[in-house]
N, C-alpha and C positions, 0 to 999 in steps of 0.2 A: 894138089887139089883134093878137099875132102871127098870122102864117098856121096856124103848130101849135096854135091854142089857138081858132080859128075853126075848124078838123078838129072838135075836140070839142064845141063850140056847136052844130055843123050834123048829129054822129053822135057821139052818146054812148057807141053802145056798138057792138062788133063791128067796133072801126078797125081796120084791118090795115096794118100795118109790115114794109115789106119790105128785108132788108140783102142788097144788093150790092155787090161791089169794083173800085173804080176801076180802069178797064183791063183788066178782065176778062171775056170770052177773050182779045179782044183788044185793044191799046190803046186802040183809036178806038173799042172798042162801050162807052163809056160811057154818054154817053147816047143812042145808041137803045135799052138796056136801061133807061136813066129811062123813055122814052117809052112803049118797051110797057108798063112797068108801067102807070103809070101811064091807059094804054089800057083797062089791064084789069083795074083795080078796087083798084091800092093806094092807099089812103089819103096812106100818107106813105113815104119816102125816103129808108133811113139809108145814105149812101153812104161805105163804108169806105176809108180811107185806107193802102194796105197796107204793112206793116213788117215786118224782118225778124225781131224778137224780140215777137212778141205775146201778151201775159198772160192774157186769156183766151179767145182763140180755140182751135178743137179745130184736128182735122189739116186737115178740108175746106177752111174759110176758111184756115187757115196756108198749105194749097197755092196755092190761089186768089191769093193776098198774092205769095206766089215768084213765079208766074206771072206776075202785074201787073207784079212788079219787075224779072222779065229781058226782058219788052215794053219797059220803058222808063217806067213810069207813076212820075211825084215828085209833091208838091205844086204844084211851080210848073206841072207839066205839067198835073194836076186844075183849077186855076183857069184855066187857059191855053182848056184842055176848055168847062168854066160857063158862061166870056163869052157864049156864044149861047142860053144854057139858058133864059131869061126871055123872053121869055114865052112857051115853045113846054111849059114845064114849068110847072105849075098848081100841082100839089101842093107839098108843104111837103117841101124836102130839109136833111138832119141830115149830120152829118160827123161820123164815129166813127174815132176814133183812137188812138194812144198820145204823150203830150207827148215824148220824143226827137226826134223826125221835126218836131215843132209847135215845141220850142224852136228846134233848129237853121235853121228856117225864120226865125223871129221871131216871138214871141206879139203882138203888139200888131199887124206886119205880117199874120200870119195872119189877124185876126180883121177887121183890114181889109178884106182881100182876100176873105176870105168874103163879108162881108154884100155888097160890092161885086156881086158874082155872084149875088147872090140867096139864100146859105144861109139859110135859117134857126135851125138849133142843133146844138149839138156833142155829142157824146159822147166823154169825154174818161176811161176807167176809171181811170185811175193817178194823177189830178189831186187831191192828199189834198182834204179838205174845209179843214183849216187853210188851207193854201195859195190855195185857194178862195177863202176867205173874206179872205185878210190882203191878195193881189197880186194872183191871178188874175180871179176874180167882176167887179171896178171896171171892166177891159178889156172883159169878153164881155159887159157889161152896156152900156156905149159904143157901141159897134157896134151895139145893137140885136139882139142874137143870145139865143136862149133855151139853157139850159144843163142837162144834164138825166143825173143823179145816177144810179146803182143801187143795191137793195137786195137783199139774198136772206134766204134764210130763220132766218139766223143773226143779222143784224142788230136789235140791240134796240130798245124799242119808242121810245122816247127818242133814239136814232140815225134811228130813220125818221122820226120830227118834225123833227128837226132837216133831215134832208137833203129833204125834203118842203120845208121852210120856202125851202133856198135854190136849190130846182130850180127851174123855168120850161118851162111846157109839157108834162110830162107827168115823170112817177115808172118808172121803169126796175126791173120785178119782176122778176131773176133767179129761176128758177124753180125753181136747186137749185144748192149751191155748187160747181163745174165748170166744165169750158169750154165755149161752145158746141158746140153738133149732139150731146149727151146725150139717150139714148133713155130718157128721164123720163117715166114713167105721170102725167099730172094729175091723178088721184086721189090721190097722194102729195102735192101740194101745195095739195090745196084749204084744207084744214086752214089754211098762210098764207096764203093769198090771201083766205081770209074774215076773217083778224085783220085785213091789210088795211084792206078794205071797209069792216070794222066800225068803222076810226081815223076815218073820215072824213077825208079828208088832204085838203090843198088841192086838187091836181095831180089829173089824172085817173091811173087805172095801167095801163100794159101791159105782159103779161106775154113774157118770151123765155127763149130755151134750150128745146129741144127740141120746139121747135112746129115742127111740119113737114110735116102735110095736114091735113083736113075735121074727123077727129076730134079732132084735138088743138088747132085753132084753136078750135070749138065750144066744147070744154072750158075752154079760158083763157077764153071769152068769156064764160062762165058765171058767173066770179070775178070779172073784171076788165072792164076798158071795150075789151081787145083784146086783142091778140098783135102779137109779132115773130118774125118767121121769115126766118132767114138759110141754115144750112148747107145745108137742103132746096133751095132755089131755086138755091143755087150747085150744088149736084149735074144739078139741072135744065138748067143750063144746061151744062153740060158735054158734051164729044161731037159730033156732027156737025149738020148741020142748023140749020136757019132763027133765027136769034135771037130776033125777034118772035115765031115759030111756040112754039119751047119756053118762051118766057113766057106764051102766051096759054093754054097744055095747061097747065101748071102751077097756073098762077091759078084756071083755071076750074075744076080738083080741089079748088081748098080752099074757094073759094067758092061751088059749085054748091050 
């Protein structure tokens, strides 16, 4: 059983997924921003790969991504980073990305090199489901890495089966069709997130886009087995002041 999929054996419900970007603020605070989270109370670990054309990020993470990239942060720099992450890092870390940056790397080398360092799943928005399914899927499955799909609310119901069937680890609720840090009421989406619920889908679901404190983590938690919250926590961390300190204030508002 993956480390992602022991998360949900052990907490079903009210996981929290926290995205951060590689190299950001600064190039080396990678992972002491795994460690405090992880200090204080994330679940899991979707650590962003930043590029310079990203498709569904809003402006926050797109800045965050620039930033990473005039620091100096690559992929080869991010694994470079990993090597020491095991075992000082417990929780289950994801890798979200866009394939540009993954091919020019090498996909087979990538996937290598991931599990090497401890990843456990990717997030890969651009990666069609054919493609998935014809060349890509056979590698992420080799390595040992879970692979983990998104849906939003337009996706039919047949589209969600299907991508349910070839996720791993949990099912990716886009919460409204956008880019992330959208200031999305949950009440506009309960409506899906209960067709959801009601599929019974293999995977567990967490919901993301626009979850960004107490209230609106509650709210996905209501529908779903958790939330992802990204643009919020990159706002948090921006600015002056202690980096552990601004994860520990931050965390503690959504969690308290």
């Amino acid at each position: 059983m993956s480390r992602i999929k022991q998360v949900f054996e052990k907490k079903q419900q009210r996981v929290l997924n926290v995205y951060c970007t590689a190299g950001f603020p600064e190039l080396n605070s990678t992972v002491e921003v795994m460690e405090s989270l992880q200090e204080n109370g994330a679940d899991l670990i979707e650590l962003g790969m930043p590029y310079s054309d990203p498709l569904a990020d809003g402006p926050v993470i797109q800045a965050s991504s620039s930033v990473a990239l005039a620091n100096g942060m690559t992929i080869a720099v991010l694994f470079e980073q990993l090597k020491a992450m095991r075992p000082r890092i417990k929780v289950p870390v994801i890798l979200m990305g866009y394939m540009n940056p993954v091919l020019q790397y090498g996909f087979e080398r990538f996937c290598s090199d991931a599990a090497a360092v401890g990843v456990d799943g990717l997030i890969l928005p651009d990666l069609p489901e054919y493609e998935f399914e014809m060349e890509y899927g056979p590698i992420i499955r080799k390595y040992g890495l879970d692979f983990i799909f998104l849906v939003t609310p337009e996706t039919s119901t047949d589209r969600v089966r299907k991508l349910d069937q070839l996720s791993a680890g949990f099912l990716y609720a886009v919460s409204s069709s956008s880019t992330t840090g959208t200031d999305k009421q949950m009440e506009d989406v309960s409506q899906y997130l209960n067709r959801l619920k009601a599929m019974q889908l293999s995977n567990p679901i967490l919901v993301g886009f626009g979850i960004k404190d107490k209230a609106s983590f509650d709210a996905a938690c209501a529908h779903a087995n958790g939330a992802i919250i990204g643009s919020a926590f990159i706002k948090a961390l921006e600015g002056g002041g202690a980096t552990r300190d601004k994860v520990k204030t931050f965390l503690n508002q959504v969690l308290s």
